[in-house]
C-alpha positions as a Markdown table, in Angstrom:
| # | Residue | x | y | z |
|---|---|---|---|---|
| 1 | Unk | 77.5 | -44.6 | 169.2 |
| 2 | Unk | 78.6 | -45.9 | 166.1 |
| 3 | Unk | 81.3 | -47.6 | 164.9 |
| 4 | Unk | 84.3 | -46.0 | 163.0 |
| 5 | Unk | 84.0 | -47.2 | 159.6 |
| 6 | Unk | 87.4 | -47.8 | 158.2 |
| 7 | Unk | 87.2 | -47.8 | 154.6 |
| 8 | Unk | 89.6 | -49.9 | 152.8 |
| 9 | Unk | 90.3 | -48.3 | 149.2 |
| 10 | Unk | 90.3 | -50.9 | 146.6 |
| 11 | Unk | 93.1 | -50.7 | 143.9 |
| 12 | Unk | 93.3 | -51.6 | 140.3 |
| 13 | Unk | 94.9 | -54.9 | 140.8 |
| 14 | Unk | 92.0 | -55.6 | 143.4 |
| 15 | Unk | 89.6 | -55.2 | 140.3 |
| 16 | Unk | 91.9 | -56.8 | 138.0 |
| 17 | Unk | 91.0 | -60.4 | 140.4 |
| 18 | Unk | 87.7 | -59.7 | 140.7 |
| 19 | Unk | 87.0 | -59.5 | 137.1 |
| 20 | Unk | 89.4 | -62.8 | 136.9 |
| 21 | Unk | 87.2 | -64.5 | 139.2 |
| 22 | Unk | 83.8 | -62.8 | 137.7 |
| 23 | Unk | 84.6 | -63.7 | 134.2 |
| 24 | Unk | 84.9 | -67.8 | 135.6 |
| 25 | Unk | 81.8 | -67.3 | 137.6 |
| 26 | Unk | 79.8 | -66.0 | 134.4 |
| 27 | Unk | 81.1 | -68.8 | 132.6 |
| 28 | Unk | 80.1 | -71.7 | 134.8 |
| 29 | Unk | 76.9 | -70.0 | 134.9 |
| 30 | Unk | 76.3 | -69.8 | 131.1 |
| 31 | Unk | 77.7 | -73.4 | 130.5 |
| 32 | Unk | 75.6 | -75.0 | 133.0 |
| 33 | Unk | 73.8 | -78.0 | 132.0 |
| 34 | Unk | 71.4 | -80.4 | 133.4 |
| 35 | Unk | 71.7 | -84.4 | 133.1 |
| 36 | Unk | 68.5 | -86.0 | 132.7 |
| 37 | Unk | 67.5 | -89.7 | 132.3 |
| 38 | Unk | 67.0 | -91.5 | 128.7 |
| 39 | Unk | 65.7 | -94.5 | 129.0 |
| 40 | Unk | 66.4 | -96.7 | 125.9 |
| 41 | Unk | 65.3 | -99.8 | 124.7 |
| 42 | Unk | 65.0 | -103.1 | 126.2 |
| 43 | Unk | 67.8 | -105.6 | 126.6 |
| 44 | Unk | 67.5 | -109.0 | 127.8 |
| 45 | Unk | 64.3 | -108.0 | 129.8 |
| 46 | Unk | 65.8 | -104.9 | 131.4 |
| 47 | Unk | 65.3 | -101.7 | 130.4 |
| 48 | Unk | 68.7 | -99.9 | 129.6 |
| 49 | Unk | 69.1 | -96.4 | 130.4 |
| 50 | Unk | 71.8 | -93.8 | 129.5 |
| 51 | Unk | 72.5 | -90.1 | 130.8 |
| 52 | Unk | 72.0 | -86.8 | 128.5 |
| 53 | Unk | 73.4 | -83.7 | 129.1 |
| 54 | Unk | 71.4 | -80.8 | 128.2 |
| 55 | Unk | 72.7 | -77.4 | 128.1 |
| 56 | Unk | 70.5 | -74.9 | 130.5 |
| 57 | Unk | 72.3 | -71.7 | 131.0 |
| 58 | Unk | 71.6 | -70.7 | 134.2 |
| 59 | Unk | 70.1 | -67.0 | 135.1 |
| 60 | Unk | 72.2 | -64.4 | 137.8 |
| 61 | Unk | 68.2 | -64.8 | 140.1 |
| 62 | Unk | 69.0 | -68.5 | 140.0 |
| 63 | Unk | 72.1 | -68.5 | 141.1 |
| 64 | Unk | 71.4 | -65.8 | 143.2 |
| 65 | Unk | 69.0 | -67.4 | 145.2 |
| 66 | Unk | 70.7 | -70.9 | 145.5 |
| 67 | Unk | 73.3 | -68.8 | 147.7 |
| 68 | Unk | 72.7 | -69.1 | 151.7 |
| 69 | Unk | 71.8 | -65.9 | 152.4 |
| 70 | Unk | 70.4 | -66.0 | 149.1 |
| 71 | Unk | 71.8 | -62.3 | 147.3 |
| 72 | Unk | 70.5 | -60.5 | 144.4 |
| 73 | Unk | 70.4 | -60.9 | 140.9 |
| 74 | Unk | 72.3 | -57.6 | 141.2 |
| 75 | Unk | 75.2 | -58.8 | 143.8 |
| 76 | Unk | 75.6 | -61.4 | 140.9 |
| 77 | Unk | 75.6 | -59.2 | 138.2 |
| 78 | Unk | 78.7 | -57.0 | 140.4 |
| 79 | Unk | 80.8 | -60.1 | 141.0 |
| 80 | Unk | 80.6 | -61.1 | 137.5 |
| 81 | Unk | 81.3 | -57.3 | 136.3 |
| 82 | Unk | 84.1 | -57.7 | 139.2 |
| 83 | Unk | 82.6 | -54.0 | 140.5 |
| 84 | Unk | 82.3 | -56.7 | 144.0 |
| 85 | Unk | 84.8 | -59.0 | 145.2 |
| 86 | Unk | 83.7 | -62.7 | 146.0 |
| 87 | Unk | 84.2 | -63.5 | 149.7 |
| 88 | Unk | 86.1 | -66.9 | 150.4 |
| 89 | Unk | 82.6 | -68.1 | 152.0 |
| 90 | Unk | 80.2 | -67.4 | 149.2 |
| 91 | Unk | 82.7 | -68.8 | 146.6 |
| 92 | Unk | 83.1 | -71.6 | 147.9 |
| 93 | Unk | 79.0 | -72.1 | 147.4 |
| 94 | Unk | 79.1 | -70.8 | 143.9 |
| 95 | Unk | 82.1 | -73.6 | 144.0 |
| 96 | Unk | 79.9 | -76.5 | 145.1 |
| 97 | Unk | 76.6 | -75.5 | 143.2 |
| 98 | Unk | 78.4 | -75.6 | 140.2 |
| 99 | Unk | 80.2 | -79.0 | 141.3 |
| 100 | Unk | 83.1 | -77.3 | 140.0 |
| 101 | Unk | 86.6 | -77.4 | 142.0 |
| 102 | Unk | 87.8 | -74.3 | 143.8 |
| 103 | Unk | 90.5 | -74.1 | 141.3 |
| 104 | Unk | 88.7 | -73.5 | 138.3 |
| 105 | Unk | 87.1 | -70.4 | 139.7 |
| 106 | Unk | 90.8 | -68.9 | 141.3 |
| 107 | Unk | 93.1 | -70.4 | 138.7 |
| 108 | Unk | 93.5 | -66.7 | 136.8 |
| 109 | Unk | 93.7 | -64.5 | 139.5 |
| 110 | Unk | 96.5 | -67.3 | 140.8 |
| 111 | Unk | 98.1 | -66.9 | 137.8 |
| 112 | Unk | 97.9 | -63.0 | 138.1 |
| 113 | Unk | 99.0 | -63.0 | 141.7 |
| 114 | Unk | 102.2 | -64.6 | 140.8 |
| 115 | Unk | 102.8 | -61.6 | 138.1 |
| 116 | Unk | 101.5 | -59.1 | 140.7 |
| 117 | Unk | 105.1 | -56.8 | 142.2 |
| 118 | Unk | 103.5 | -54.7 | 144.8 |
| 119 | Unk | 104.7 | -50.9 | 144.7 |
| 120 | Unk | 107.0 | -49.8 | 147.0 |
| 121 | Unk | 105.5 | -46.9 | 149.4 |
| 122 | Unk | 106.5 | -45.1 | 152.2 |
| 123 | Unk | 103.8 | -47.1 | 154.2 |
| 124 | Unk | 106.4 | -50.4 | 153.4 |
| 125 | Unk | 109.4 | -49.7 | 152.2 |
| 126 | Unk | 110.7 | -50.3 | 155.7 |
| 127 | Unk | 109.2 | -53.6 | 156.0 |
| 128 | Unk | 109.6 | -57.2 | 154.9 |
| 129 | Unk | 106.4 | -57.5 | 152.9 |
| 130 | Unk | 107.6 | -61.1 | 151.5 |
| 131 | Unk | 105.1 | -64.2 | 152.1 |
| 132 | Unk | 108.1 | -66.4 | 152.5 |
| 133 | Unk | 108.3 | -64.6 | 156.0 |
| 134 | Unk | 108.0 | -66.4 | 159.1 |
| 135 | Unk | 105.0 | -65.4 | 161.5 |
């Protein structure tokens, strides 16, 4: 028997934070750099080496498959369009790959958020929808 699907109908502000969050994800992606060695020249008998950042934008495949389950190029290509949200889970990877704090991936659609007056419908007018209330 299977299970009763209940679909959940995304809205326009729902797409509005997942292109927020896309657009930050493409960007971390194209601004990715590697740091390789350089070593320099030698100093008192020991070689002195600095650190060079090279820019190496990274492809959606790449980032695709550094994921755990790895995903598609194509999932990639949806969160960044913002057609897919982002679960918490595979943010926070994208998050760490990137060595790139939480924040800086959230920090729009936080700002959005606060902006954000939900409608009031029959479904709620009768409720306390506030998140100041106590559970």
């Amino acid at each position: 028997m299977p299970r009763p699907y209940n679909h959940v109908v995304k809205t326009e502000f729902d797409t509005i934070l997942n292109k927020a969050i896309g657009k930050k994800i493409k960007e971390a992606r194209k601004n990715y750099v590697i740091t390789i060695k350089e070593i320099g020249a030698e100093t008192d008998g020991a070689w002195k080496g600095t650190y060079k950042q090279i820019p190496a934008p990274l492809t959606q495949s790449k980032l695709a498959n550094a994921l755990n389950p790895p995903k598609t190029f194509q999932q990639i290509q949806k969160y960044e369009k913002g057609q897919n949200g982002v679960s918490t889970i595979i943010l926070l990877q994208i998050s760490k790959f990137f060595n790139k704090p939480l924040d800086y991936f959230t920090s729009e659609a936080q700002e959005l958020v606060g902006q954000y007056e939900p409608p009031i419908n029959s479904s709620n007018k009768d409720r306390d929808c506030s998140l100041s209330q106590e559970l």
